[in-house]
N, C-alpha and C positions, 0 to 999 in steps of 0.2 A: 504494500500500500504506500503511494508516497506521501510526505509530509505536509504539512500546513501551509499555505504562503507567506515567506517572511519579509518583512521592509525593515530597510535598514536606515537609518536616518542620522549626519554626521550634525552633533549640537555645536553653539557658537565655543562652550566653552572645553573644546576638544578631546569629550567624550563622544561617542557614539551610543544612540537607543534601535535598541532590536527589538520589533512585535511584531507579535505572527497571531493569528484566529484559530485554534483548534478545531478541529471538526468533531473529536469525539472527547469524552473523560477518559478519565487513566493516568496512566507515566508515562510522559514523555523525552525521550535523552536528547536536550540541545548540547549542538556541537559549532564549535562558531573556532574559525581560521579564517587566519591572515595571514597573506600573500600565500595560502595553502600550507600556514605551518599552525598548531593547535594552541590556541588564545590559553593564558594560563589558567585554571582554574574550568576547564571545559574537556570533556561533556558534563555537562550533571543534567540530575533530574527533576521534572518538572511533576506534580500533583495535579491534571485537571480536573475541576467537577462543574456541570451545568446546575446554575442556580438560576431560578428567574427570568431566563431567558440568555444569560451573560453567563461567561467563564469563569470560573474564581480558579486562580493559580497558587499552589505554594511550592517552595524552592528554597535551596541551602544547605548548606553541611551539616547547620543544628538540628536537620528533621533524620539526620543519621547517626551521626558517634562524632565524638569529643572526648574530652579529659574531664576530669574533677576540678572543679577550682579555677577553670579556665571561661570565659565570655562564651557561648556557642549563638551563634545567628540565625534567623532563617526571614525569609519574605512571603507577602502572600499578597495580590493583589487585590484591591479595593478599597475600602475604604475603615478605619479604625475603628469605629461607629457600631460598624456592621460583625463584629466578628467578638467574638470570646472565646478565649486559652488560657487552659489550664493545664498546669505540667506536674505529672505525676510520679512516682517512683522511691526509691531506696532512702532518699534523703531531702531535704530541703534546696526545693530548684524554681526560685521565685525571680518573676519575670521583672527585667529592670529597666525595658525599655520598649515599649507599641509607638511608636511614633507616625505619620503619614508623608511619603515620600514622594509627589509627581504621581498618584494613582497607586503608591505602593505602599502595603504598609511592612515599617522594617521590623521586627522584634528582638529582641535578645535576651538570655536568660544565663544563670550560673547556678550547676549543678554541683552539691557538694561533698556528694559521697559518689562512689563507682557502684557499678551497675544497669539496670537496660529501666529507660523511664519512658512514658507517653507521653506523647503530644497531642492535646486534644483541641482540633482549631475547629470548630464552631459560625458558619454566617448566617446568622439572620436566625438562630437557637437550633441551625441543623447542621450535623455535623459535614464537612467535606469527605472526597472521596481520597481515602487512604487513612483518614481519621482512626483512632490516633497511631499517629507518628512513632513507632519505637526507634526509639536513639539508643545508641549504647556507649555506656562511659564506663573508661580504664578509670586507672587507680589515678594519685598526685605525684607529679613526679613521675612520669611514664618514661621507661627503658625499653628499646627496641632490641628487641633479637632476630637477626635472620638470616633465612636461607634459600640457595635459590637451586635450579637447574634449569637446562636446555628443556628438556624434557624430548616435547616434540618438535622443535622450533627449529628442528637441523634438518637440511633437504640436502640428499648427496648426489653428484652426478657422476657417471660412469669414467670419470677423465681421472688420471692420477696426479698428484695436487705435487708437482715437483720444488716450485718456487715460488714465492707468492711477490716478489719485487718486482715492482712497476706493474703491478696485476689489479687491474679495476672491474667494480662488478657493480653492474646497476641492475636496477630490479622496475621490471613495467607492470603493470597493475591492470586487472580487465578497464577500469574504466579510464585508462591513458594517463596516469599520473606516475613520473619514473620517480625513483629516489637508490641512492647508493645503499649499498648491503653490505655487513659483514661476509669474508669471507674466511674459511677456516678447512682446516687438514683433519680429515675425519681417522678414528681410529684404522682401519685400513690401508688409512694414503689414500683414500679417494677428496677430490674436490670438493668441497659444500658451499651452503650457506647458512650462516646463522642466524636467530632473531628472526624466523620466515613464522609469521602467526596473519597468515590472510583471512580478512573478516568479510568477504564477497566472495561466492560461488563464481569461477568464469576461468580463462588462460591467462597465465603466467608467464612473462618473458623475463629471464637470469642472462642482461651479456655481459661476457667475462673476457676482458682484452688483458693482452701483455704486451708491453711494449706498442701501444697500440693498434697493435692488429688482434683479431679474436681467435679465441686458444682454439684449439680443436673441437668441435661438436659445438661454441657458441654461435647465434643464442640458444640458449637451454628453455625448452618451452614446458611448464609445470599447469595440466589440466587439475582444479580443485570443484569436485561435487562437492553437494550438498554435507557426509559425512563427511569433510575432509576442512570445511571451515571450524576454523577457532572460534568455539563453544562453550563461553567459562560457565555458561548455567546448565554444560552438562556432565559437570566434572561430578562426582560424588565422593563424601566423607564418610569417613564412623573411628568409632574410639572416641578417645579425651579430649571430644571439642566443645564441650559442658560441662563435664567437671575434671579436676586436676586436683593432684598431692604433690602438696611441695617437698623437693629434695630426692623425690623420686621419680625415676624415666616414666614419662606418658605418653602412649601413642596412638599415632593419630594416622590412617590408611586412605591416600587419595586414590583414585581411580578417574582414569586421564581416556580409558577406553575407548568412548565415546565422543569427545572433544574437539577431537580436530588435529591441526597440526598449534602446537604454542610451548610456551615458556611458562614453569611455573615458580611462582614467586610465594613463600608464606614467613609471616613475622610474628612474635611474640610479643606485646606491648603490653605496660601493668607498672604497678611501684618500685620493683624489682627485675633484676637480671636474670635471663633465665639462659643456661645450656641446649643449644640445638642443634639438631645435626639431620639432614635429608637425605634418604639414601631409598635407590629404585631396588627394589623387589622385583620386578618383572618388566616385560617391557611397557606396561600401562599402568602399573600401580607401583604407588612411591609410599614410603614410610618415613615420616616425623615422628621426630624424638623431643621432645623437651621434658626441662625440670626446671622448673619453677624455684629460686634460691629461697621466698619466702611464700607463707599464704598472700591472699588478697582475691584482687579482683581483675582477671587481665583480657587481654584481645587478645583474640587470632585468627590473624588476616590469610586469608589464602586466597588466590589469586592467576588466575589464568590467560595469560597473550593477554597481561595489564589489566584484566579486566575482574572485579570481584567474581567468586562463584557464588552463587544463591546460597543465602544466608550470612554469608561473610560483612563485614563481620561478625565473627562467633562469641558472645562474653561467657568467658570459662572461670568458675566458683572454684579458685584454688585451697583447698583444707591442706591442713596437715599440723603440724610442731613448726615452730621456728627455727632456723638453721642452727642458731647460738654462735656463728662468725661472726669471730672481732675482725676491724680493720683500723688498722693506728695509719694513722698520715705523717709525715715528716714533711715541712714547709719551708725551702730553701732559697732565699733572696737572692738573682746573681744579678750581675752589675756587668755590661756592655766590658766585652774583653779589651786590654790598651791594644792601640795601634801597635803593627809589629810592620816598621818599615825594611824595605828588602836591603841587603846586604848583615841584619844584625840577626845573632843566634838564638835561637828560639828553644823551647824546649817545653816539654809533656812528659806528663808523668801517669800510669791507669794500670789496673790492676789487670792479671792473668795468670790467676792460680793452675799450676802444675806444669808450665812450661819451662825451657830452659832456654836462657837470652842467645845461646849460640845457637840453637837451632830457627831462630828469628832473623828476619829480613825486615828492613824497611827502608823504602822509597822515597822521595819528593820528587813532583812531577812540578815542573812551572808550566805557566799557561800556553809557553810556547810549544811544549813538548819534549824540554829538556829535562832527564833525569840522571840524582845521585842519592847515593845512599844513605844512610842518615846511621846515626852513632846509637847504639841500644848496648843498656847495661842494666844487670840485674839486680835490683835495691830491696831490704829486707822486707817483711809482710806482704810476699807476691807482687811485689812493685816492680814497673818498668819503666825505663828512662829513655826516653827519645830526644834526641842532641841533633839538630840542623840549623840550616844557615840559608835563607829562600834569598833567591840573587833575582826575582821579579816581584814585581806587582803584581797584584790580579790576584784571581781566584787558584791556587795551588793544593794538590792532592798527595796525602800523605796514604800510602798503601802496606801493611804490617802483615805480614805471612810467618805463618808456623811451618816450618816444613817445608812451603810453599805452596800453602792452602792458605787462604784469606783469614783471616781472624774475625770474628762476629763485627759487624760494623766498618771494615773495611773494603773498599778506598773511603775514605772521609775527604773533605774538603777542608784546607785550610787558607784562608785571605788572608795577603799581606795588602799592608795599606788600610786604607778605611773598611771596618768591618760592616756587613748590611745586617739590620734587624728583620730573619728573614720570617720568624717566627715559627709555631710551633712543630711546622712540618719541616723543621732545619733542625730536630731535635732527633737524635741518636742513642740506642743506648741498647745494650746487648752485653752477654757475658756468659759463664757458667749458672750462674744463681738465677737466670730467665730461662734457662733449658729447663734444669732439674735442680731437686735440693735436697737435704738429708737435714733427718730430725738433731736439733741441740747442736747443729754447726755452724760454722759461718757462712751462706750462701752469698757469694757477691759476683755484684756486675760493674761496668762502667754507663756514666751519661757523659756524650758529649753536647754540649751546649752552647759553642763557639759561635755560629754562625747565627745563631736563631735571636742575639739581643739582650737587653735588658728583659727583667722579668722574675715572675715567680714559678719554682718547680717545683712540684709536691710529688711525694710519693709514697704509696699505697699499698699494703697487703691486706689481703683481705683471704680469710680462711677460718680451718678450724681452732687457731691459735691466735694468740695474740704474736705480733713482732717485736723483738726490740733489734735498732738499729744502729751503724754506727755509718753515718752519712758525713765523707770530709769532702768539700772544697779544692781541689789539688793547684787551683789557679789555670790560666790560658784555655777555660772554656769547659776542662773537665770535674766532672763530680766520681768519687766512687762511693759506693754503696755497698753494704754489708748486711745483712738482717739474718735475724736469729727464730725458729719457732718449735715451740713444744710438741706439736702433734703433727704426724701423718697425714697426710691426704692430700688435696687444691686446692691450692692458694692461688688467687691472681694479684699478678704484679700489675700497678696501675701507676702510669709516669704523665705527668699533666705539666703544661707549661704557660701558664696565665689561665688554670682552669679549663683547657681545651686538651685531650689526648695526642698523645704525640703519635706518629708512625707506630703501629706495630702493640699499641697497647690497647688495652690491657694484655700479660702474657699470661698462659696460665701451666703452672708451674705444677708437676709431681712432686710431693714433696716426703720423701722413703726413711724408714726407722733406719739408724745407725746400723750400721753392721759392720761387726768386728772382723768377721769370717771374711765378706765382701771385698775388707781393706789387707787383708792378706794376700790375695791373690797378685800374681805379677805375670806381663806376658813376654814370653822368652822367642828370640829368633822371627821378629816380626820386620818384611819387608816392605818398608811404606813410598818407595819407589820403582821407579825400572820395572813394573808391573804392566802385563797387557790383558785386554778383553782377550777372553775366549781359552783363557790359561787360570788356572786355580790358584788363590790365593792362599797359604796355608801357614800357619803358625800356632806356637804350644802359649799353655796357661800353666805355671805351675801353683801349686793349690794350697801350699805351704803348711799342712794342716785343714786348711778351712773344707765344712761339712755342708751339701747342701744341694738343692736344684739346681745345674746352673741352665741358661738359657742365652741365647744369640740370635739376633738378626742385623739385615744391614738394610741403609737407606740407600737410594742408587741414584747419581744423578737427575735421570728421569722422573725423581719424586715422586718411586713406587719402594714398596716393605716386602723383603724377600727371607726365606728362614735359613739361617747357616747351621752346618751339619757340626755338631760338636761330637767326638768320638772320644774314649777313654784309651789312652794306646801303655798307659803305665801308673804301675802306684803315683799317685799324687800331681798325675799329670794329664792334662788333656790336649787334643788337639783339632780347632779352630779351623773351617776351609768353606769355602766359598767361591762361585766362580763369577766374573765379572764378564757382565756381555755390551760392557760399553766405555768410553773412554772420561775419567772425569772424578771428582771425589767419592769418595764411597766412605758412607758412617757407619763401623759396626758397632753396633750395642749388645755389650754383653752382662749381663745380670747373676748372681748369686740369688738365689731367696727375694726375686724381684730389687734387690740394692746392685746399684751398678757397681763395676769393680773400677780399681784406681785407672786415670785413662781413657775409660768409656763416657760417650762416645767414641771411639777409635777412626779418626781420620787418614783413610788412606788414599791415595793417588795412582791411579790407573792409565795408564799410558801417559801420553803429554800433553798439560793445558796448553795448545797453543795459542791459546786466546787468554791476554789479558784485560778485565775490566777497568783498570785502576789506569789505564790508557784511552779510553771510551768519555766522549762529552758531548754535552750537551746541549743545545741554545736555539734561542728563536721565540718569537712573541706568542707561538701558540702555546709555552709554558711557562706565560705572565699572564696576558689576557687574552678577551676573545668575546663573538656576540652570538647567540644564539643564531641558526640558522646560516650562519656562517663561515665557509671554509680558513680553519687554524692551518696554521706550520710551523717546525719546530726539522731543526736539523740532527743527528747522532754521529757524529766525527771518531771512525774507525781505522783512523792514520797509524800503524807501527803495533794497531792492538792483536793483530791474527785473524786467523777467521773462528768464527765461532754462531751461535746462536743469540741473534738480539731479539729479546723477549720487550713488546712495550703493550701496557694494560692502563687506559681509562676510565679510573672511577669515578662518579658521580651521580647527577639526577635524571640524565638520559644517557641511552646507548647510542656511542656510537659509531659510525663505518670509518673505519682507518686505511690508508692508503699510505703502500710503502713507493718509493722513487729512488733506484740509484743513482748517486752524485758522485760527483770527483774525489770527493776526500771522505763519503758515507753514504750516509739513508736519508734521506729527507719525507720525512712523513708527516702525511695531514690529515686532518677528521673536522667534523663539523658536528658540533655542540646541536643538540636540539631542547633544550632548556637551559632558564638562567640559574646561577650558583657556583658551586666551587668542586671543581674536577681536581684530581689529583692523577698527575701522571707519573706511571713507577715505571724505570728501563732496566733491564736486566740485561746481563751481558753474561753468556756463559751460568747461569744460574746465580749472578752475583751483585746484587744493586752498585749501578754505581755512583759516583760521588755528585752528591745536589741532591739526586731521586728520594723519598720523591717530588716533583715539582709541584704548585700549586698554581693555578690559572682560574682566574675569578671571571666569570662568564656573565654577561649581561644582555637584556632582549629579555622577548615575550616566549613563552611555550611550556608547555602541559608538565610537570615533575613527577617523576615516577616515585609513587608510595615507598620503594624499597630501594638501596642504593645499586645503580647499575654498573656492571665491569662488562669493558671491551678491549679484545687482546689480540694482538697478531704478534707472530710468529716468523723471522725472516733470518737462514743459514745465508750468512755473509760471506763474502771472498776477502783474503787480505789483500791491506791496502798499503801500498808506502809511498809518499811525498814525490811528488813528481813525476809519480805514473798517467799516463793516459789513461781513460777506462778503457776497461777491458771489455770487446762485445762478447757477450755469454749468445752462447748457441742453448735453447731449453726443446728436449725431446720428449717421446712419450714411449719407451722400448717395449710397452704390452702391444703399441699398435704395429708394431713391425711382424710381416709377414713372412715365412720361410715356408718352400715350397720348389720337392721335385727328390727323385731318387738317389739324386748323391746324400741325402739325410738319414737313408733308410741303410744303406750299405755301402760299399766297394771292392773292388777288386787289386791287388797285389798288380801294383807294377802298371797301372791304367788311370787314366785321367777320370774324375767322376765331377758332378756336376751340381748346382741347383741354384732355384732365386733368391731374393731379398726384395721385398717390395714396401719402402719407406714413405708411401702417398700420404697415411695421416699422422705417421710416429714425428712430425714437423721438423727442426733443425736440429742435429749433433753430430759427432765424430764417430763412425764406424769402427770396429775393432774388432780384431777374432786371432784366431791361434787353433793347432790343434796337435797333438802329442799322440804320441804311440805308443803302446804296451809298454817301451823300455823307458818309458820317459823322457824321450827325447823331441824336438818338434819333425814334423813331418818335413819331407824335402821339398815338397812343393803344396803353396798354398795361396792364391790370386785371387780378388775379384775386381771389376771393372764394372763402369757404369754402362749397362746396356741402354736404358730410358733415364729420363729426365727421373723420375723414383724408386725405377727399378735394376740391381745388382747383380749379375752373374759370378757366382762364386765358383771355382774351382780346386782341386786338390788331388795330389798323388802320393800314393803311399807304399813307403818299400817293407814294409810289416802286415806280417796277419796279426791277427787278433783285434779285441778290442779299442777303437780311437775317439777320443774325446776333444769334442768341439765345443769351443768356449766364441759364442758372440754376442757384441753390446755394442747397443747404441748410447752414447753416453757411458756414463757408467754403470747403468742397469742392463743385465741378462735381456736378452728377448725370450718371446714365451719357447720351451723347451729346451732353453741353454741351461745350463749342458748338454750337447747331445753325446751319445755313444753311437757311434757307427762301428759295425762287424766289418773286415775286410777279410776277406777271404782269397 
């Protein structure tokens, strides 16, 4: 059925008025853009009912959910006169404002306890249609928790996703309106895209250019029936979405079956922090977990391709006992660092319990690109001494390796010259004591706070114990921290910088009973270099005594958990092995009686980083500001760093499509914000934030803010770069689409020439390669191919061996389909 007619009418004092004539009563969802991007605060929904011949309208957030304690609003057209409301529910919610507005009347009311109240609006002593209004109110002081997934939002195409640089992907819409898409690398290697939640039945156009010409098989055309549109009102619930027990798992079973294709979003909202965690069960139902840290009265919002599902939100009656978690604060005043102008020696001092200063590296990098080593020396109570001398101005990066593994927080950022107040997201701070911690010891981290300004830092534990703390000031930006707790369990570490969270906080901390047994243990004969993928890593524990379970696993680059095989090979001794199927750090965690042993986590080194981040930077106005609806840019300068994997992810209050560009000296990548507010962009380099990240860019302009915080991430394997190179043209192929075809594949014959094609029509640009070896190992004496056609190959080969011969060919550096071949010669 189509809508109402609307007129739009621009006033003198540059507002604009929107009225339309209903045809029927009911809800109806205005949605009102400009220049075709979503007005903030739109769609919402409209109450109509026929009274008397004429529409009476109501509308607003206050006829839905709000907070306690907080103003809620709503409108209803006509006249003040005409209408009586009364607001009902759990607590005292007395209305403070009926005013008449230009034909509208505005209301407004403050509810004083949590819980779900009536709205009961009344014209002329008869109620309207939707009369009364349930609103639902969280608790004072509302804390968001959440979590999201793709769900169904990801559409794959049959192409294999090799590079995504200079790769752009627009998305056309049955009724003609394009807009840019995420694009992303599906677990297979196939091509996608993400964020696909189409809300109209019709075809789908995906084109997807590199380099400006379109990849193989684009455009991608994507037919969507009826079952296939994004359908949040037909998601369904059950479980704990009415009532809940604090401190204990509740859960909650969505089923997506029916839905469509979308993205599902759900959040915990209430006086309190709750634990959550989202995880699919099958492919159409997903399972939510919360805990609730106290009772009360909280939301939960679940939510489909942005859109609530029926009933949402849900007010959930949390019972239970009170947690009994203290949290002490410590409240630290710091004072803008002195100028450190360049040529004069500087120095730092921050803690890093269990290592040894000879086994430490550290760097300064100036802004040009020039690096030296800096002086470290090991001072009592797990102190370390960094001694340099910055020969520039600008912003310079100080990089601290164990081993030649980054150290928590490193590359940091250090300005010589005038320091910028960059604030709280220029706040640092990581160590042993934010990993894990053990009961009645000293668990410590470092803050760095050089960069972020004047200010106050406070910091937080919050658990089953209380903390006591020993917080020193060490001067030139750093704090270390120390805190002590009586009991077992989660603790989060909460680090605030003018009352705003810094990066990365709250952490939440295991915090494991002493163990005697645990601190016995020592690891013997451990190679934390010169190590490759695809070869076993293996080393002893000797157990010195100590009794007990022990238990091992490793984290793996990839940011997957895999089990290491622990074997008993002698009294009082074990042995540790694992095999590594990629190149990059690898953390073993090994445990006693669930207490780590001295050591653990165990960082080790698996082939060679050739990629350094602490050489990686960053710049460009798209990671200062920016306007809604408007294409940002921002440069990553990859000069002397290797090649490696740059990871960049924007978070905010829209998603949005990221577009990477090869440059001379990097990546240049751009996105375009579709709401105002404050995006954070993190760059990772080889798994390792680097120095600034993450950036802060405060975004202005009109458009719709998504209820839950949105992250958008690409993915781009870099080539090295060194100063003064030309680019390099990349040739990008697709080796499944190479075709092989003809009898010399099948066999040959001893001493005779044998034959067959190659037909490269849609496998697009790369380098041909092949080889083929014989029984003895040796390569064959003859082996040619020649371009026959403008795509197509004629391969040849003679072989002075019978038996078994193996054919290895690629296009690029992937196999084509059947490589390897075995050919019998006979």
């Amino acid at each position: 059925m189509s809508g109402p007619a609307t007129e739009v009418k621009t006033n003198s004092d540059g507002s604009v008025s929107v009225s339309y004539v209903p045809r029927d009563s009911g809800i109806h969802d205005v949605n009102i853009t400009y220049k075709e991007k979503p007005v903030s605060g739109t769609p919402f929904r409209v109450s109509v009912d026929a009274h008397g011949g004429k529409y009476v309208s109501a509308y607003g957030a206050g006829l839905s959910e709000g907070g306690s304690g907080e103003k809620l609003e709503f409108y209803v057209t006509g006249s003040s006169k005409d209408f009586d409301i009364k607001i009902e529910g759990p607590g005292k919610a007395d209305v403070l404002t009926k005013e008449d507005k230009g034909g509208v009347v505005h209301v407004a009311y403050m509810p004083m306890s949590p819980g779900e109240y009536g709205v009961n609006i009344k014209h002329k002593g008869k109620a309207i249609h939707g009369s009364p209004f349930s609103v639902k109110v969280s608790g004072e002081g509302r804390k968001r928790s959440q979590a999201s997934s793709a769900a169904t939002s990801e559409y794959a195409f049959n192409v294999k996703a090799v590079d995504f640089t200079n790769m752009v992907a627009t998305l056309k819409s049955p009724n003609g309106t394009s807009e840019l898409c995420l694009l992303k690398r599906t677990a297979d290697g196939k091509l996608g895209i993400a964020s696909f939640q189409p809300k109209t039945k019709g075809n789908y156009q995906v084109v997807v250019t590199q380099d400006g010409k379109n990849v193989a098989g684009s455009p991608f055309s994507i037919s969507i029936d009826d079952s296939h549109v994004c359908a949040a009102h037909k998601v369904k619930v059950a479980g704990a979405f009415k009532d809940a027990v604090a401190n204990k798992v509740n859960d909650v079973t969505i089923n997506i079956a029916d839905a469509g294709y979308g993205s599902l979003g759900i959040s915990v909202e209430g006086p309190h922090r709750s634990d959550v965690e989202l995880k699919q069960h099958t492919a159409s139902e997903y399972h939510f977990h919360y805990r609730p840290h106290e009772p009360g009265v909280y939301l939960l919002n679940v939510k489909f391709g942005d859109d609530h599902i029926t009933g949402s939100p849900f007010i959930v009656s949390v019972s239970g006992d009170p947690s009994g978690r203290s949290r002490e604060t410590v409240v630290k005043e710091v004072h803008s660092v002195q100028q450190a102008p360049a040529g004069q020696p500087c120095h730092l001092e921050l803690k890093i319990p269990g290592t040894d200063p000879l086994d430490m590296e550290a760097t300064l990098t100036s802004p040009s690109g020039k690096s030296e080593l800096c002086e470290i020396r090991g001072m009592p109570d797990n102190l370390c001494s960094l001694k340099f001398t910055p020969l520039e101005e600008g912003v310079n990066t100080i990089s601290l390796k164990h081993k030649g593994i980054h150290f928590a927080g490193s590359p940091f950022q250090y300005t010589v010259g005038k320091v910028p107040a960059g604030g709280s997201h220029k706040v640092e701070f990581g160590g042993p004591g934010v990993e894990q911690g053990e009961v009645d010891s000293k668990n410590e981290f470092n803050i760095y706070y050089r960069e972020a300004g004047a200010g106050s830092i406070s910091i937080s534990v919050e658990g089953p114990s209380k903390a006591q703390f020993d917080v020193v000031d060490r001067g030139n930006g750093y704090i270390t921290v120390g805190y002590i707790v009586s009991k077992e369990g989660e603790y989060g570490v909460h680090v605030k910088f003018n009352d705003e969270h810094v990066p990365e906080s709250p952490a939440l901390v295991r915090v494991l009973p002493t163990s005697m047994d645990a601190k016995k243990i020592t690891i013997v004969g451990l190679r934390d270099r010169g190590l490759e993928p695809g070869k076993p890593v293996v080393f002893n524990l000797a157990m010195n005594g100590a009794k007990g379970e022990l238990r091992a696993l490793v984290n793996t680059p990839s940011e997957t958990e895999e089990d290491v095989f622990v074997t008993e090979v002698d009294d009082d001794r074990y042995a540790v092995r694992f095999l590594p199927k990629e190149n990059g750090v690898h953390y073993v965690q090994i445990k006693l009686n669930e207490a780590h042993i001295p050591g653990s986590p165990v960082p080790i080194l698996v082939g060679k980083l050739g990629a350094d981040p602490a050489l990686v930077f960053a710049k460009g106005p798209g990671l200062e500001a920016g306007e809604s609806g408007k294409e940002s840019k921002f440069t990553v300068t990859t000069l002397n760093a290797g090649a490696g994997t740059l990871a960049v992810n924007v978070i905010g209050p829209s998603k949005v499509a990221l577009v990477c560009t090869e440059v001379q000296d990097g990546y240049e990548f751009s996105y375009t914000p579709m709401a105002p507010g404050v995006y954070m962009v993190m760059i990772k380099y080889s798994n390792v934030t680097i120095a600034g990240a993450p950036f802060k860019t405060v975004v202005a302009g009109q458009g719709k803010k998504s209820e839950i915080t949105e992250s958008s991430g690409l993915f781009v394997e870099t080539v090295e770069k060194k100063p003064g190179e030309s680019k390099v043209k990349r040739f990008r192929g697709d080796a499944s689409k190479v075709v092989a075809n003809g009898n010399g594949l099948k066999k040959g014959f001893h001493g005779r020439a044998a034959a067959f094609t190659l037909d490269v029509k849609d496998a697009g640009q790369s380098l041909l390669t092949m080889g083929m070896i014989s029984p003895s190992g040796n390569p064959v004496s003859e082996l040619s191919f020649k371009k026959q056609k403008p795509t197509v190959y004629n391969v040849s080969y003679n072989c002075q061996e019978k038996g078994d011969h193996t054919l290895t060919i690629r296009w690029g550096a992937d196999d084509i389909p059947g490589s390897p071949f075995t050919i019998p010669v006979s």
